[in-house]
C-alpha positions in Angstrom: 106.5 111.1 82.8 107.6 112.1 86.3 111.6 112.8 86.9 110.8 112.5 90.6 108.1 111.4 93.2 108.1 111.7 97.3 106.7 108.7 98.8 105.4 107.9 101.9 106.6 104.6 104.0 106.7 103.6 107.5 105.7 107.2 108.3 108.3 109.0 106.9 108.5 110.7 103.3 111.3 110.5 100.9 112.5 111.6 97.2 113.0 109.2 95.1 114.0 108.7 91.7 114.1 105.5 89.2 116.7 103.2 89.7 117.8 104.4 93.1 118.5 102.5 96.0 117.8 103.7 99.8 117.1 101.9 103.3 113.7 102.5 104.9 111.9 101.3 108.0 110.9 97.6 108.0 107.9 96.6 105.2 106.4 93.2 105.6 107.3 92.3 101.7 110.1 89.5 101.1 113.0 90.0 99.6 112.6 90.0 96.3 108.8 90.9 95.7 107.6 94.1 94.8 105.2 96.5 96.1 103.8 100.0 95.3 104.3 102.7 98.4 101.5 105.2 98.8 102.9 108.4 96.3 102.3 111.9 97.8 103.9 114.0 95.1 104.9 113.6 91.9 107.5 115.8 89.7 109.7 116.9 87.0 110.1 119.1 83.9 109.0 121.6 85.1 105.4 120.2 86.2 104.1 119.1 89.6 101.2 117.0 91.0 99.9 117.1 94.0 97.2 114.0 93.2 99.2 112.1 91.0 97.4 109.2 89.0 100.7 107.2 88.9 102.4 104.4 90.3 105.6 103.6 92.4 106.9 100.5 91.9 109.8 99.5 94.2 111.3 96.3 94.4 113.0 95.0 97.8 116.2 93.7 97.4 116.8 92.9 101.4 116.2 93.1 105.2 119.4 94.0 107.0 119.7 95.4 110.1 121.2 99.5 111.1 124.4 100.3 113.1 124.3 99.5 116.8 123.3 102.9 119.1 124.8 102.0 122.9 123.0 104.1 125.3 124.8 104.7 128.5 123.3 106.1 131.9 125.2 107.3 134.9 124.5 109.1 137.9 128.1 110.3 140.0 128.4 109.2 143.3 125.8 106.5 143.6 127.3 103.6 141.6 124.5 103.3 139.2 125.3 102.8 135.9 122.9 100.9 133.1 124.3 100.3 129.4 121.9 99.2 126.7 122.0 98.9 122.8 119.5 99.2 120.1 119.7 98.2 116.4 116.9 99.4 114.1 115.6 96.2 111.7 115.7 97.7 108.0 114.7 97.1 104.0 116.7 97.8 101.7 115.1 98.8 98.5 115.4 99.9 95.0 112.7 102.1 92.9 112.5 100.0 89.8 109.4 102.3 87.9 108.0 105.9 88.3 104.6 106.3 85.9 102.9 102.8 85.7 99.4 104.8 85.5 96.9 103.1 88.4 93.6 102.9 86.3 95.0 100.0 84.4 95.5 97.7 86.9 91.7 98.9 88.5 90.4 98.2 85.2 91.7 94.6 85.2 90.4 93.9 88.1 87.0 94.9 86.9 86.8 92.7 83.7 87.9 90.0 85.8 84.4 90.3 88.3 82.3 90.7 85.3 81.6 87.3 84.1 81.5 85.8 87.5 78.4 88.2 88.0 76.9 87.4 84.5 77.0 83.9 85.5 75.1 84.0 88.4 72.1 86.0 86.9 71.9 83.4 84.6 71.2 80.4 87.2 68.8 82.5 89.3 66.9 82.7 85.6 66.8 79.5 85.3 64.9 78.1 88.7 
């Protein structure tokens, strides 16, 4: 089981651990849902993987938005002066599993599309 992963969201990478909380870029999930992030790194105990066969399950918990930035421009003598602001849009979420392995879920999926194949070989033998 992995102590620690790095994930990859919005461009940017960060360390996580289980049960830890951090704000990241905007993602399109709602508050409340959860989602798996694309996992570059996985490690702990002494062991790393660089293709781990793991999952990241984080859950979001908000979307809030970051601390105004005020931009100021100025040029002396002219009488030109602009001010602007700028406030990042934000998730706030919380890493709620580090190991759920990835096969299971792809083999799920696969016993699920088998019988709907079976049963169309089955009318085509019949006409």
């Amino acid at each position: 089981m992995a102590d620690y992963a790095i994930i990859s969201l919005g461009g940017k990478q960060y360390r996580v651990r289980e049960g830890e909380k951090l704000l990241v870029d905007r993602v399109k999930t709602e508050e409340g849902k959860t989602f798996h992030p694309d996992i570059l790194f996985a490690g702990g105990e002494g062991k790393a993987d660089f293709k781990p066969k793991i999952q990241v399950t984080a859950k979001v918990l908000g979307h809030v938005k970051g601390d105004k930035i005020r931009i100021g421009k100025y040029r002396k003598r002219t009488g030109y002066r602009r001010h602007n602001g700028y406030r990042s849009s934000l998730t706030q979420i919380e890493i709620t599993a580090i190991g759920a392995k990835k096969a299971a879920s792809s083999a799920a999926k696969k016993t699920e599309s088998k019988p709907k194949a079976a049963s169309t070989t089955t009318k085509k033998a019949d006409s």
